[in-house]
Structure formats: C-alpha cells, structure tokens
C-alpha positions, -999 to +999 in steps of 0.1 A: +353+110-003+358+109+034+331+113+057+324+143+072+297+125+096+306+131+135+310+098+151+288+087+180+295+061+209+267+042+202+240+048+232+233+018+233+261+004+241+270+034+267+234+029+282+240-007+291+278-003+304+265+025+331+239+005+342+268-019+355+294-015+380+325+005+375+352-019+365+388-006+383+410-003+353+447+006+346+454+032+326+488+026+314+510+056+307+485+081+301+508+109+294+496+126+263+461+150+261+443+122+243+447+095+263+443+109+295+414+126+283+398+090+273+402+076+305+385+111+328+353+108+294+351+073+306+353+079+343+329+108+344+303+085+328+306+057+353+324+030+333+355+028+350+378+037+384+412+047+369+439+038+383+464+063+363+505+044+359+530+067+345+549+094+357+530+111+376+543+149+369+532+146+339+500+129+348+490+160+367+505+186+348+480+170+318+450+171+346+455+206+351+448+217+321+419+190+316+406+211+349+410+174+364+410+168+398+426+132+408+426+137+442+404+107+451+426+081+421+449+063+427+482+073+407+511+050+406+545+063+392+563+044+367+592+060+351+586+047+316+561+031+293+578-003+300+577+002+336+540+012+332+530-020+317+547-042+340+530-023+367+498-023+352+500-061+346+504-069+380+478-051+394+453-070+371+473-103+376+471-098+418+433-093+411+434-057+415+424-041+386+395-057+364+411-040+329+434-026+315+436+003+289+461+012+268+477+047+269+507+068+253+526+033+245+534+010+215+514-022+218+539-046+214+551-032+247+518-041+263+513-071+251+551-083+259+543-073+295+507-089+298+525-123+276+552-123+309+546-157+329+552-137+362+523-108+351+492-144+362+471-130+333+483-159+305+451-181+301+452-213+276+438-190+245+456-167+225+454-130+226+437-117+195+420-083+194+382-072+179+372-046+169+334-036+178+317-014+145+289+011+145+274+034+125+257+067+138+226+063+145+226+027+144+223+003+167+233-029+146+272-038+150+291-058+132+326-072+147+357-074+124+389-099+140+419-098+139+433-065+123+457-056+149+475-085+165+481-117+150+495-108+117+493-139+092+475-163+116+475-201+114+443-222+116+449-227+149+452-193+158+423-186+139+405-212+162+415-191+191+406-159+171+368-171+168+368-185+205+377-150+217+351-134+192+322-155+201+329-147+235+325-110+231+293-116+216+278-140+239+284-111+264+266-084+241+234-110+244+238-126+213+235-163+222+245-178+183+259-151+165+269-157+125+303-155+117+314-155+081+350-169+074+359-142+049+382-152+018+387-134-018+362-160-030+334-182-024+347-218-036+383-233-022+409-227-042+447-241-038+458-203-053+439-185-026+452-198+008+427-181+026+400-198+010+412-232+024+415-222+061+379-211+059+368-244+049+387-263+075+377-238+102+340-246+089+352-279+089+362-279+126+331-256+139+307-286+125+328-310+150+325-291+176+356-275+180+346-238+182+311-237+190+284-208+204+282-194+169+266-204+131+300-206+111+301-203+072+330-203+048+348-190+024+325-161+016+334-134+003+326-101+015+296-091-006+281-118+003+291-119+041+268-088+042+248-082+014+218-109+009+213-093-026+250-106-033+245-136-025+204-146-042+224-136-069+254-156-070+234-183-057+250-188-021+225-202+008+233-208+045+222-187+078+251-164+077+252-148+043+239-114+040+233-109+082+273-119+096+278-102+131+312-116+129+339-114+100+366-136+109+396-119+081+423-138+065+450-119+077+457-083+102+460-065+068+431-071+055+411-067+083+430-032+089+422-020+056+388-031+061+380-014+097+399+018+089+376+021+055+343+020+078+359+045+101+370+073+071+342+065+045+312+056+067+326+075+104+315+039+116+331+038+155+357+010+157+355-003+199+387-023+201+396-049+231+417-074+234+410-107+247+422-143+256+441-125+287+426-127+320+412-094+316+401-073+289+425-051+272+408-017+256+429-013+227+421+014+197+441+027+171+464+053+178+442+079+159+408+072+167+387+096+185+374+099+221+340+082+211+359+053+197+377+049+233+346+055+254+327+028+232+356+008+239+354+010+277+316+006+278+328-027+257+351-039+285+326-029+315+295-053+295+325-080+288+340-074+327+304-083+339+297-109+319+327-130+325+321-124+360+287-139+361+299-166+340+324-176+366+300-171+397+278-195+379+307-219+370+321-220+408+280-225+418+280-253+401 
C-alpha cells in the first residue's frame, strides 16, 4: 500500500527560490548525516548561506565524510542542542541571520528558545507551522495547518493559524487563496466541536477579522477537495472542491492527514514555521532530503517576500 514513487522537490518551487537571493540561515545543531546533509543540498543550490551552530568537531568530522569543505562558513560552537538554539535565536533576533533551520534537536527546544523575550523574534501572532504539499510531477500544492505545533487549538489560535497560512500563500503569488475550515461534517453540530469553530471562524473572516483569503466552513474533506463530493451532496461556495488551504481541527488530525499524502501518494510535505520574526524550516524528523530542500526554497520565496512587503510598508 505504500508508495514506492520517488519524491521530487517540486521544480517549481526550487526554480523560483534560486532566482532570489541567498537568505543567511542558522542551522541549528546539525550534527547528524541527515541534517547536515540538508543544509550543504540546500547551499549548493543557492538557497541559503549556513551558518552551521553546534559543536563544531562533530560538525566537521560529519563534513568530512560529506567530502564538505566549510572553509568559507561560518561555524559557531555550541556545546549542546539547548545552547544551539539560544545561539541561533540571537543571531536572527540581532538581524543576522534571515532563518532558521532546524537540525539534530527536539522542537520543543527550538521553539522554547525562539518563545524567550530576550531572543527579539516574538511578533504579536502566534507561532503555528504549515506544511507545503506536492505531488511529483505536479505543480499544484495544497497547504495543510497546523499538524505539528499547536495541539488542540482555540479559535483564537486558529485565527492566528489562518493569518500565518494566508501569509505563506500571498508570498507563493496567490493573492485570495481558498481555505476550507475542515470538520467531520458539513452542518454544525453541538457533538462535533470542530464543526462549531469552523462556523465562527467563517463567521469572523466575513467581518473582517482574517482577511486575504475566500474562507468556507465546516467542510468536510471530500468536499474540501473533490468538486464531485460536493455536486453531490449538494454544497456550493468558491472553496469546495479547489481548497489551497485546509485549516484542521486539531495537530492530530492534520498529522495523520500530511503523513498519509507522504506514504500513500510520496506527496513532499515543505514545513516552516511562522508568526516569528523569521521563518523557521521545520520537517518531520523522517522526511527525506527533498522534503527539506523544498522547505528551504519555501523560506527563501517567504524571506523575500516579507522583505518587499516591509520596504514597501517603510515607503509608504
């Protein structure tokens, strides 16, 4: 049943990101093979200028055998992960590093030192992660958020969760992407909490309190994504059948979901986290290098577009 389909960094996505400038990202604790592999893939084809934090025997004992040389990086030692982060989170809080990617470390340790006051990369939203999906050979994506951060989110969160999403897509060139508020069913039910969120998060998207985006919910999957599903069962709207976005109920759900594209369909699952000052490029711990070179092209289109976006904002 799984797929035995190579994944692909979708070229389309790679094309665009090396067309832009390299953004100068910390690589925190890259001390295994697979991370540190990620981050000289990604430097080789222009996306990024590591700077590599971790201890740095190791670090060069690993580039050895990649046949790396890191003579012209920058390599900060940190004597563990812990130490990495908070390292790493300074240099993109003092302005010096435009991202940050995740190594040989457990997330929450990341997070806790990007969260810290002192780190200057807390902005007004909250951090919630998404995660970019492609098929081979496709060039149609579809984003699924959150299904690695915020665990049983409130509406509020949720709020935040779109913000951040909408974001992401306004810098992939999509200027009203559809998102679909997904639920276990299509009408609001008291039994199915998830169901009633969607309908106030539709709710608060027609007052204008998340806009940049068509918003529709509950839906349910099928008919998030399948316009066949929905004639049928006899749901209208501009999202249903062509969502970019699926906002999920809960991390669970939209782990289960992103992790069945990846082993069913070999669909490649770019993961960043946003709401900090800078992007974080965060995939799951087993996904392949195409995964985290798709991710870093990711961050490089999102780097550049919040850059413009600010020139313009401080023009003005």
């Amino acid at each position: 049943m799984l797929s035995t389909i190579a994944h692909e960094c979708p070229a389309f996505l790679l094309n665009r990101a090396k067309a832009l400038p390299r953004v100068v990202t910390a690589v925190v604790n890259p001390v295994n093979m697979l991370t540190l592999s990620s981050a000289r893939q990604a430097c080789d084809e222009g996306l990024i200028e590591p700077i590599l934090v971790g201890d740095i025997r190791q670090i060069q004992t690993l580039a050895e055998e990649l046949g790396w040389d890191l003579h012209d990086l920058r390599l900060l030692h940190a004597g563990d992960e812990a130490e990495s982060a908070a390292i790493s989170c300074a240099l993109a809080g003092k302005g010096d590093a435009g991202a940050l990617m995740k190594g040989h470390l457990h997330t929450d340790t990341l997070l806790r030192a990007v969260l810290k006051r002192d780190a200057g990369l807390r902005t007004a939203s909250r951090l919630s992660h998404v995660f970019h999906m492609t098929l081979p050979g496709s060039d149609k994506a579809l984003s699924i958020t959150d299904a690695v951060i915020n665990v049983q989110p409130s509406i509020i969160d949720k709020v935040h969760i779109a913000r951040n999403a909408i974001q992401l897509m306004h810098a992939l060139g999509y200027e009203s992407p559809r998102m679909a508020i997904l639920s276990g069913t299509e009408e609001v039910s008291s039994s199915m909490p998830s169901s009633q969120d969607a309908a106030e998060l539709t709710k608060l998207a027609a007052i204008g309190a998340i806009t940049g985006a068509r918003i529709e919910g509950p839906l349910g999957f099928d008919n998030a994504i399948s316009t066949e599903a929905a004639r049928i069962k006899g749901i209208g709207g501009q999202v249903c059948g062509n969502a970019d976005i699926l906002l999920v109920p809960n991390l669970e759900s939209g782990n289960f979901l992103f992790k069945q594209m990846v082993y069913f369909m070999s669909a490649t699952a770019a993961g960043l986290v946003l709401g900090a000052r800078v992007p974080i490029i965060l995939t799951s711990r087993a996904d392949p290098l195409t995964a985290r070179l798709a991710s870093c092209a990711l961050s490089s289109i999102f780097t550049d577009y919040s850059t413009q976006t600010l020139k313009r904002a401080v023009a003005v």
